[in-house]
N, C-alpha and C positions, 0 to 999 in steps of 0.2 A: 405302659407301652402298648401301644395299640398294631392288632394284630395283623393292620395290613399293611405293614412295613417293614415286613419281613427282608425285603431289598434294603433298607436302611440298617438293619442289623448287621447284613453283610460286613455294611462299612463301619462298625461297631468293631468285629471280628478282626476287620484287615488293620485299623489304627491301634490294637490292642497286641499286635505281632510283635516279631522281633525277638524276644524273650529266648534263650536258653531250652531245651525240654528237659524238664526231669526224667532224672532217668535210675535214680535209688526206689526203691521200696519203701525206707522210711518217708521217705519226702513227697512219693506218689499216696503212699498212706495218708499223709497229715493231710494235702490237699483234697484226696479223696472225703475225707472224712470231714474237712468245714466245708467242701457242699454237701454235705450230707446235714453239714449245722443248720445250713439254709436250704431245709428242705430241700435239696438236692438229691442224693445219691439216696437217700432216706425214701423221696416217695417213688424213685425207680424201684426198690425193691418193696416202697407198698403196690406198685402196682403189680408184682407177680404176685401178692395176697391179695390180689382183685381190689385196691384201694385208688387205683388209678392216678390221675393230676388235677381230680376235681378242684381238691383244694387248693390248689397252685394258681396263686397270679399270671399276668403275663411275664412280668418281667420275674415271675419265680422261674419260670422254665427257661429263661431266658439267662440266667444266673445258672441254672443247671447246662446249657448248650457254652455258654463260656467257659465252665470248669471240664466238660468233658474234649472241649478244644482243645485247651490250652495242655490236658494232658495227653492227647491222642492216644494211640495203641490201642490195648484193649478197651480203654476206658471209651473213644471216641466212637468204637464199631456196636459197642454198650445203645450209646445214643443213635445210629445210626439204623442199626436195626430196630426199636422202638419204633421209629419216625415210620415207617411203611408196615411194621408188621402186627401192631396191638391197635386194632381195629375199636378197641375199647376206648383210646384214649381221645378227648376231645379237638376239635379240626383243630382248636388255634394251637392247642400242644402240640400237634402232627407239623404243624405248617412252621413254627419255630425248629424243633428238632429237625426236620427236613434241611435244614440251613445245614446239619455237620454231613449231609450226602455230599458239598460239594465246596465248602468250607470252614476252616477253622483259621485261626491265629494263625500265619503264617511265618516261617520263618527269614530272617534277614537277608537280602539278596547276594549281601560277601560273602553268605555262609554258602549257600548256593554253589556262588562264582567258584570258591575254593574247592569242591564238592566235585565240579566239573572241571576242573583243572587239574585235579589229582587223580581223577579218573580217567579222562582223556587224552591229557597230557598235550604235546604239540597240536594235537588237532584241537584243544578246545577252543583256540582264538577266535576261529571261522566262526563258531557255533556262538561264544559267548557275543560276539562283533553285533550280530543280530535278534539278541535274545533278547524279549522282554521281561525288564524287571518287574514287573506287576505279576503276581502269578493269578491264574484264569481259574486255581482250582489248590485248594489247600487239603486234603485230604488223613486218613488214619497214619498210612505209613510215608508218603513224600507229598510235596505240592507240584502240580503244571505250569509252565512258562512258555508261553506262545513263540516260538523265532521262524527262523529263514535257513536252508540250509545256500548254498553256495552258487546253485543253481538256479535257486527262488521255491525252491520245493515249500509250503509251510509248513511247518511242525509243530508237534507236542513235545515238549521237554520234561520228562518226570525225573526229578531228583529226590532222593529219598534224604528226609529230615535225619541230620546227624543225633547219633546216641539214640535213635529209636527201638536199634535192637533191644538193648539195655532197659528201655522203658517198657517192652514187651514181659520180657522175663520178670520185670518188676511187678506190672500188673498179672502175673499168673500164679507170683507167690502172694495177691492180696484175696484174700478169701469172699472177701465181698464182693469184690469184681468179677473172679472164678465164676460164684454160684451165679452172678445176674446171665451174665454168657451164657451160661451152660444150658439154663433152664427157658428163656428166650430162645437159646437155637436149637438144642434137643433135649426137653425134658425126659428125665428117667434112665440117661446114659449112666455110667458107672462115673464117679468126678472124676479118679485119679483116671481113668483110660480119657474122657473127654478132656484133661488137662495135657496129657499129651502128646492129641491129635491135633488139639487147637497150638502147643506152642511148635509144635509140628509145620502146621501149615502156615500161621504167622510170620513163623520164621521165615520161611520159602518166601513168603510177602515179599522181604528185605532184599531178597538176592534177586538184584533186575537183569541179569544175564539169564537166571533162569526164566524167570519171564517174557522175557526176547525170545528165548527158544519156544515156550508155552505159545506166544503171539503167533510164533508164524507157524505152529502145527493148527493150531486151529485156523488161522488165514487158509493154510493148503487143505484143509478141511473142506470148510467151507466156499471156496473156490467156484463160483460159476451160483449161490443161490441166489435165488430174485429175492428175497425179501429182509438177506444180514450179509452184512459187511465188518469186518475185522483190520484197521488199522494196518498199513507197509511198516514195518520195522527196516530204521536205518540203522545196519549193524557196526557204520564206521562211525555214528554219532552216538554210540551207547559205551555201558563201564557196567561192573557191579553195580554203581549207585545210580546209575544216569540212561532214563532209558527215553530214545526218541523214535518216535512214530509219524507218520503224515497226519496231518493236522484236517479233521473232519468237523465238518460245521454240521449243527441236527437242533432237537429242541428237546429241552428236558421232559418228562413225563406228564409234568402240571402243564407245560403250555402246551403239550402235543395235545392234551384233551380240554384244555381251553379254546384249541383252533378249532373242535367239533367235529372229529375228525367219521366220515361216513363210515358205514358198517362196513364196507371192503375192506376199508385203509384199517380199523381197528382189527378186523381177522387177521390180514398178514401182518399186523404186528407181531399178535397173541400168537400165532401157528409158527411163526419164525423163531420169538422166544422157547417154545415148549420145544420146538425143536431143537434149538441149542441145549438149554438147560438140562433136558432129557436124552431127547434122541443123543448126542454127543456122546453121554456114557453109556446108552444102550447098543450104539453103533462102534465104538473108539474105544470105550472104555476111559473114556475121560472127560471129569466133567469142569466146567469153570462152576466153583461154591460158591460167589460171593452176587448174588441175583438183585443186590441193593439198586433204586432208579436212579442215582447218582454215574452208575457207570452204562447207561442205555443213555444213546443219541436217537431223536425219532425222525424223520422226515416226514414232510406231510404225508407223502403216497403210503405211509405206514412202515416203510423200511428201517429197519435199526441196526447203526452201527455199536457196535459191541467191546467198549472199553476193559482197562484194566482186567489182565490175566494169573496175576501175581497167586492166588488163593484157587489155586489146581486141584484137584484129587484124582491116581489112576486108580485104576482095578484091573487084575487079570480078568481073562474069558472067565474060567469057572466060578468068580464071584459076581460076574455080570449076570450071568446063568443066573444066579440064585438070587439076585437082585430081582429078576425078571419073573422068576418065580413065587418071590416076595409078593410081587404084586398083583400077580394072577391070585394067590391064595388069597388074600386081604380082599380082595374085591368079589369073590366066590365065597366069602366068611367062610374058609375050609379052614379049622381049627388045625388041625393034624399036619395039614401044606405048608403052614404057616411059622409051626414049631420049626419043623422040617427047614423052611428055608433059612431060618435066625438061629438053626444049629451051623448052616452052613457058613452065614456071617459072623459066626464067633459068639452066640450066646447062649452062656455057661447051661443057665435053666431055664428055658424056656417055659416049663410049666407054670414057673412060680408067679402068682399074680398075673394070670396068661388073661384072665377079664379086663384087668388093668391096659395090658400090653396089646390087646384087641384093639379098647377104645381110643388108644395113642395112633394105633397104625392106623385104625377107621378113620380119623381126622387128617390122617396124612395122606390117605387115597380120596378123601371126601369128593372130589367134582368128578372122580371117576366113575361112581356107582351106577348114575346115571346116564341111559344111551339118550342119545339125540340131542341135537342141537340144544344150548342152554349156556347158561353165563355162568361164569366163576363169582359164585356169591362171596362178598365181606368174610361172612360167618364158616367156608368152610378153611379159613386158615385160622390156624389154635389160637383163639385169646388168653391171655393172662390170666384170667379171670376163669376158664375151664384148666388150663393147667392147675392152677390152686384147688378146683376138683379134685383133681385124682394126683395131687402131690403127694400125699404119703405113700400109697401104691406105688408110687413112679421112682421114689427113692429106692423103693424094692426091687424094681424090674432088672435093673443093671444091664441096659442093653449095650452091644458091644462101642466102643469109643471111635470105632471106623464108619457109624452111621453117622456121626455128628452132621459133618456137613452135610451129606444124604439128603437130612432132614430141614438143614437150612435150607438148600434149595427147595423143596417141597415148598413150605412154610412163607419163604420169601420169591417164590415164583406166583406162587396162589394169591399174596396180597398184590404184586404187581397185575396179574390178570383181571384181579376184583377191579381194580381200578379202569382198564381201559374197555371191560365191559361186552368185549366181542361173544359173540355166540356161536361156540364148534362143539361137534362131540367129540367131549374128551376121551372117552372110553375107547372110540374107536382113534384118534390119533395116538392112544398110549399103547395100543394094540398092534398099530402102524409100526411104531418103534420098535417096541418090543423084539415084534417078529425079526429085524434083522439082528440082535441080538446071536 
C-alpha cells in the first residue's frame, strides 16, 4: 500500500462501514487482541517500550487504523493520539494513523436517520429533508453530516454512534487498552484514579446537550478574538445524541502547512491555540482536553476555528492558583514549590521519586525554560521512547488522576505547535496567562 494514498484509504474506511459497534468487553477483547495477532495492538504497546512501527508494513498499520476504526472509543482516541503525538514514529505511520483524526468506518445512514428522529422528534423532518448522507467526518464517539437548516443556514450534524457508551466502559475494563491510554496521555498517574477520570470525561463525550452548553460558553468566551472562532450552536436542532452547529469551512493542519503559510499567519495560529488550550483554564478555569489536529479548522490568514467540545475539564479558583503555581515552581526547578503545589493538586507523596516526578514535569514545561522568541521543537513533547525511560519511577509517582488531561493538553498542544513552527516566547505568553489567573 503505498503511502501516498492515504486519501484512497479514506475510501477503504467509508466502503468498510455500516457494521453494528461492539459494544461487550468480550467481543472488544477478541478483536482487540487479533489486531494485536497482526501486529497490531502488539506493536502500539511496543512502541511505549521504545520499539516503535519500524517493523510494520504499510498496510500493517494500515490493518491497525481498520481495527481501531472499526472499534472506536477508547481503542480509536488509542490511534488518534499516536498519529500527532510520538514524534518517534515513522511519517508514513503518522500519515496512515492520521486518517482516525477525521475518519473511521462509519456508521449506516437509518442508524443515523433514526438517532435524529428519536431525539428530535417532529422537528427532525426539516433537518433530516436536507442532510447529507455521506458523512464529512467519522469520528471516536459520533460521525458529521453536512445539511441545511430551514433558512439555508449550513450545518454540522454530529450524531453520536449508537451503543458507544457501552463500548467506552468496555474498553476501560480491557487492560491493555487502559494502560496504552494512560501512559500516552499521562504517564505516572495512579491507573485506578486515571481510569476514572478518563471514563469520567468520556462519558461526558456521549452527552451532546452537554456539549451544546460547553460550545457556547466557550463561544461567549471567546467572543470578539481576531485569531479563534468557535462554531453557533443551533439549540432547536440538537438532542442528547444530535448535536448541530454552523457549518465552518478551514483546512486541516497538513494542508494548512502545505499552503506555506508565512511567519505571521503561523504566529496567530500558534498564539491563538495556546491561548485557548491554556489561557482558557488560566482565565475560566476551564479547559477543552482533547488538542487532537483533527478538531482545528485553519484559514489561510492563520485563524482557527475550534471544533468539538465534548472532553471539557473545570477547576475551581484555588486549584487554578495551584496549577499556576505548578508552573512557576517547575520552571524555577524550586523543588520545595513544586511538592508544594502537587500537595495541593491532590498528591499523596510528593517526595517519593520527586527526581522522577521532576523529570516528567520538566518535559511538560519544556518550550517554557526558554525566554525569547524560539519554536516548539518535536523533541520537547515526551516520546515513547523517553517514557520507557523513567517507566518504572513513573509507576511509583502516583500523581493525582485529575492531572490526566492536564497533561494531554500539554503533550498534545506541543506536538501540534512543533508542527506549524511559528516562533513566540513562550515563557513570556505562559506568564501572560498566568497573571490573570
Amino acid at each position: 500500500m503505498a503511502m501516498d494514498t492515504a486519501f484512497n484509504f479514506v475510501g477503504r474506511l467509508r466502503r468498510k462501514g455500516g457494521r453494528p459497534l461492539p459494544t461487550s468487553s468480550f467481543v472488544r477483547l477478541h478483536k482487540t487482541a487479533a489486531a494485536a495477532a497482526r501486529v497490531g495492538l502488539g506493536a502500539l504497546a511496543g512502541g511505549l517500550r521504545g520499539n516503535g512501527f519500524g517493523s510494520l508494513s504499510a498496510e500493517g498499520v494500515a490493518q491497525v487504523v481498520e481495527s481501531l476504526g472499526e472499534l472506536k472509543g477508547v481503542a480509536m482516541k488509542v490511534g488518534q493520539t499516536l498519529s500527532y503525538v510520538d514524534a518517534s514514529l515513522s511519517p508514513e505511520s503518522r500519515r496512515l494513523l492520521s486518517v482516525l483524526q477525521v475518519m473511521s468506518q462509519p456508521m449506516d445512514f437509518w442508524r443515523i436517520r433514526r438517532t435524529i428522529e428519536e431525539d428530535l422528534g417532529a422537528r427532525a423532518a426539516g433537518l433530516l429533508s436536507r442532510l447529507e448522507p455521506e458523512p464529512v467526518a467519522s469520528a471516536s464517539i459520533g460521525q458529521v453530516h453536512r445539511g441545511l437548516l430551514g433558512d439555508g443556514t449550513r450545518v454540522a450534524v454530529k450524531v453520536r454512534h449508537p451503543g458507544i457508551e457501552e463500548a467506552i466502559r468496555a474498553d476501560l475494563r480491557i487492560a491493555l487498552l487502559g494502560n496504552l491510554f494512560a501512559h500516552l496521555a499521562a504517564p505516572g498517574l495512579a491507573a485506578e484514579e486515571m481510569l476514572v477520570e478518563a471514563e469520567t470525561r468520556f462519558l461526558e463525550e456521549c452527552d451532546y446537550a452537554l456539549e451544546a452548553r460547553r460550545q457556547m460558553r466557550f463561544r461567549e468566551i471567546l467572543a470578539g478574538h481576531p485569531g479563534l472562532a468557535i462554531p453557533a450552536v443551533h439549540p432547536e436542532s440538537c438532542g442528547p445524541r444530535v448535536l448541530t452547529s454552523t457549518w465552518h469551512d478551514g483546512m486541516g493542519l497538513d494542508a494548512f502547512m502545505a499552503a506555506a503559510p508565512f511567519a505571521a499567519e503561523r504566529v496567530r495560529a500558534s498564539r491563538g491555540l495556546y491561548e485557548f488550550y491554556v489561557g482558557t483554564l488560566y482565565r475560566h478555569g476551564l479547559f477543552n482536553a482533547d488538542p487532537h489536529p483533527g478538531n482545528l479548522l485553519f484559514a489561510r490568514d492563520g485563524r482557527v476555528t475550534l471544533l468539538d467540545h465534548g472532553c471539557v475539564r473545570a477547576f475551581e479558583p484555588p486549584l487554578v492558583r495551584a496549577l499556576v503555581r505548578l508552573s512557576r515552581a517547575v520552571r524555577a526547578d524550586d523543588a520545595r514549590a513544586t511538592q508544594d503545589a502537587l500537595c495541593e493538586l491532590g498528591m499523596a507523596e510528593p517526595a517519593l521519586d520527586f527526581d522522577v516526578t521532576r523529570a516528567l514535569l520538566r518535559g511538560l514545561f519544556a518550550p517554557l525554560f526558554e525566554s525569547g522568541q524560539h519554536r516548539v521543537e518535536p523533541e520537547h513533547a515526551i516520546s515513547m521512547r523517553q517514557v520507557a525511560k523513567l517507566r518504572r519511577g513513573l509507576l511509583r509517582v502516583r500523581l493525582p488522576g485529575r492531572l490526566l488531561f492536564l497533561f494531554r493538553i500539554r503533550v498534545g498542544l506541543y506536538a501540534v505547535l512543533a508542527r506549524i513552527g511559528a516562533k513566540l516566547d513562550w515563557m513570556e505568553l505562559e506568564e501572560e496567562l498566568a497573571d490573570a489567573a
